[in-house]
N, C-alpha and C positions, 0 to 999 in steps of 0.2 A: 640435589635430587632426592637424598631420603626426606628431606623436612618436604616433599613435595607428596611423595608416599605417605607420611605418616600424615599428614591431611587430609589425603585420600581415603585412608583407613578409617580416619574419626569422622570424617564425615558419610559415611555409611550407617552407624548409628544415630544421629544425629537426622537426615536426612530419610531414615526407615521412622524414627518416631513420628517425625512433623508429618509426613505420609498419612502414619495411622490415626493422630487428630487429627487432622483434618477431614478423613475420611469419616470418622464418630461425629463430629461435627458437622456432618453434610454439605461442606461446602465445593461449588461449581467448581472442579470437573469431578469430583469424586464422589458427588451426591449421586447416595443409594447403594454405594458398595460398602458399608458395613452391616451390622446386623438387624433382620426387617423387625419392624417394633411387634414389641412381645405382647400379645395379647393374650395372654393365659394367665389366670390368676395363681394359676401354681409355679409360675415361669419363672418370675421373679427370684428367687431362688438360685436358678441356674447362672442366670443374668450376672447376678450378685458372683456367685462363685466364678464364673468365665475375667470378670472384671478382677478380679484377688490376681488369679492365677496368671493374666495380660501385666497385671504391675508388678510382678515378682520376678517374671522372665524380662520382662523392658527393663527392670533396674539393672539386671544380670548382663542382658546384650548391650547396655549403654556402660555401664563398667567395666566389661570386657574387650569394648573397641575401644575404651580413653586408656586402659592401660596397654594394650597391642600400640595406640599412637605415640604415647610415651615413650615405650622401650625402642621405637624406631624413629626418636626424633634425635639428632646427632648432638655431641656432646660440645661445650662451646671451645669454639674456638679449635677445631677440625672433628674429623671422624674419629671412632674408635670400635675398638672390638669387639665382637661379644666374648664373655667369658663361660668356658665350658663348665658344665656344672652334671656330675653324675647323680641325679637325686638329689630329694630335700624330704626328707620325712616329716619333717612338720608341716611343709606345703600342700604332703600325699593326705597326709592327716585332716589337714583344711577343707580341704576342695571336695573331702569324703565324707564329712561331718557334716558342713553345710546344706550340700541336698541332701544329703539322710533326713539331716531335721527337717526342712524342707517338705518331701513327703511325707513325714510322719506329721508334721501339723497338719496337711491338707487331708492326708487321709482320716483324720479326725475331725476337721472342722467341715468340710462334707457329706458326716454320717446325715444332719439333718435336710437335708437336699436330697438323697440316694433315698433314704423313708419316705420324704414327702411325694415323691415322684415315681417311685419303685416298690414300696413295701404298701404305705397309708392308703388304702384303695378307698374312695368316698364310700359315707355311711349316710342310711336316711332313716326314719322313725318311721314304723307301719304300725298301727295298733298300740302305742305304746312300748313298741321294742325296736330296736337301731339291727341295721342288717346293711349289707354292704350295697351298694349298689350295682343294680343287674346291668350286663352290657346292652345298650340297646342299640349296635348297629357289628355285627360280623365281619370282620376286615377278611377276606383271602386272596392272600400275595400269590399270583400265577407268571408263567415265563408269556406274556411280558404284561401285564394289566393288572387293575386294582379292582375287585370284585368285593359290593358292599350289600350283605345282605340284612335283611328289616324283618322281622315277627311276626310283623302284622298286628291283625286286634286284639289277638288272643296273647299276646305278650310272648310266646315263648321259640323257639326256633325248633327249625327242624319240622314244624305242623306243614298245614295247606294250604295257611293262609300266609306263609312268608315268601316276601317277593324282593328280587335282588336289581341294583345297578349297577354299573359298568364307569370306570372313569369316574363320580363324580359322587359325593356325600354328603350330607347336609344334618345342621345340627341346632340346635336351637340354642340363642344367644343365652350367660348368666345364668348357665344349670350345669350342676356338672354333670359328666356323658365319660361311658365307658365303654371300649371299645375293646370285643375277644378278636384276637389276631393270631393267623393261621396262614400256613401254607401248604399248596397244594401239590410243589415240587422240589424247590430247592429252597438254598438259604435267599433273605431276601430279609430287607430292613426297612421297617417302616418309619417313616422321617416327615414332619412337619416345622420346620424352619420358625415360622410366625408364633407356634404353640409353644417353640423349646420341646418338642415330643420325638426320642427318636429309642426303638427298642426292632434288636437284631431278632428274623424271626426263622423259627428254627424248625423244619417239617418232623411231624409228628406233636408237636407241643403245642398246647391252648396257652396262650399268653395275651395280657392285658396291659391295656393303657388307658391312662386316665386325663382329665382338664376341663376346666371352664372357663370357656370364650365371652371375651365381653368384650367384643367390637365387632358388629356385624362385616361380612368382606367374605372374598372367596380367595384363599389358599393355596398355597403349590404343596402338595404329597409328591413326594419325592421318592423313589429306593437307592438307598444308599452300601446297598452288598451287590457285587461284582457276579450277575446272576445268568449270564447266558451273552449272544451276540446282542440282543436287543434291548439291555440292560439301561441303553441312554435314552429312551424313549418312552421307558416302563413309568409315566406321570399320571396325578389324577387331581382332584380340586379338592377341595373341602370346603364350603358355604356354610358360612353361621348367620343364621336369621333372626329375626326375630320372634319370641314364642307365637304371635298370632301369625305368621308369615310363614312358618316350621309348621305349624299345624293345619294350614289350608294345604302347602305341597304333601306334607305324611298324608293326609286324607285324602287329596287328588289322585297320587301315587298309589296309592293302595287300592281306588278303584279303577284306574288305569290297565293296573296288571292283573287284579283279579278277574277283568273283562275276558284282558286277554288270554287269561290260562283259562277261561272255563270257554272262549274260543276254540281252543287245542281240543280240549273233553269233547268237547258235540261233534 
């Protein structure tokens, strides 16, 4: 009966991998439950570091069920005991070194990932001088929707000519785009899956996020902080178009709503 357990045991490692290739590999029944393909050229990055981090813990879970099977496969030629054992200071020492270093490489080989994503905010040359680039769409996280508001022509927010939508964003393909994100009540975290884009958003704070999409498609925005009752609901899209496709909707949309707000006025 133990050599029936300790089989039982190794094949849970064994068994949880072949799962997870297969799932990265897409194949029928598991096609579509890994991760949706990254279309952000700053993504790659994250990708890369996600994949370290998956072979480092899979080598750990699959060495930890081979030797849990070992120690519970019986010894030949009948059973035997286990022996007490008060402490092992060199074991304590091992098992404490190891992930130390562990973290300590990852938190170092990360730094260029956490800058690229978090710190590097795109830069563009006007006149001859490099300036970072301005957000050109307002994210505000509300209990329970995604509110995106636009500039308009004068470029700048907060005038009379910016005009906001509800649910749904759009952005033009192979530029990079910078988004100021804000909330209007609680915590609330804005998450784009396909972009690798995900930054906790924190009321009172102007905070940004950055990417460029280079695969036209429409998106799932997600909130991923635990923000009220309606919190599984709080979704929105993201479209990325193409620049001539982007610039008929901006100019549709912008005379759409200025229609309508000078509606309001008269």
């Amino acid at each position: 009966m133990n050599r029936v357990w300790s089989l039982l045991f190794l094949l849970v490692p064994i068994l949880g991998t072949l799962l997870i290739v297969w799932a990265i590999f897409g194949a029928w029944p598991l096609a579509g439950l890994w991760l949706p393909e990254n279309v952000n050229e700053y993504g790659g990055v994250i990708d890369h570091l996600f994949n370290l981090i998956l072979w480092i813990t899979g080598v750990i879970f699959i060495g930890t069920g081979a030797i849990l099977a070992l120690t519970m496969w019986p010894a030949k030629g009948g059973s035997r005991r286990a022996a007490y054992v008060h402490g092992n200071h060199t074991l304590e020492i091992i098992w404490a070194v190891i992930p130390a270093g562990i973290l300590v490489f990852l938190s170092i080989y990360q730094l260029n990932a956490w800058a690229e994503n978090k710190m590097d905010r795109p830069v563009e040359v006007v006149d001859g001088e490099e300036r970072l680039v301005p957000p050109s769409v307002r994210v505000v996280a509300r209990q329970f929707d995604w509110d995106f508001f636009y500039p308009g022509p004068d470029g700048k927010f907060d005038t009379v000519d910016d005009f906001m939508v509800t649910g749904e964003v759009h952005v033009p393909k192979n530029q990079p785009v910078v988004f100021q994100i804000e909330s209007s009540d609680v915590l609330h975290s804005f998450f784009v899956p396909s972009l690798r884009v995900k930054q906790d958003i924190v009321p009172g704070m102007k905070q940004f996020v950055w990417f460029e999409a280079n695969k036209a498609g429409r998106y799932e925005i997600a909130c991923t902080e635990l923000c009220g009752w309606g919190h599984y609901k709080m979704g929105a899209v993201l479209e990325v178009q193409e620049e001539e496709d982007y610039a008929v909707w901006l100019q549709e949309t912008t005379a759409k709503c200025l229609a309508i707000s000078q509606s309001f006025e008269e």
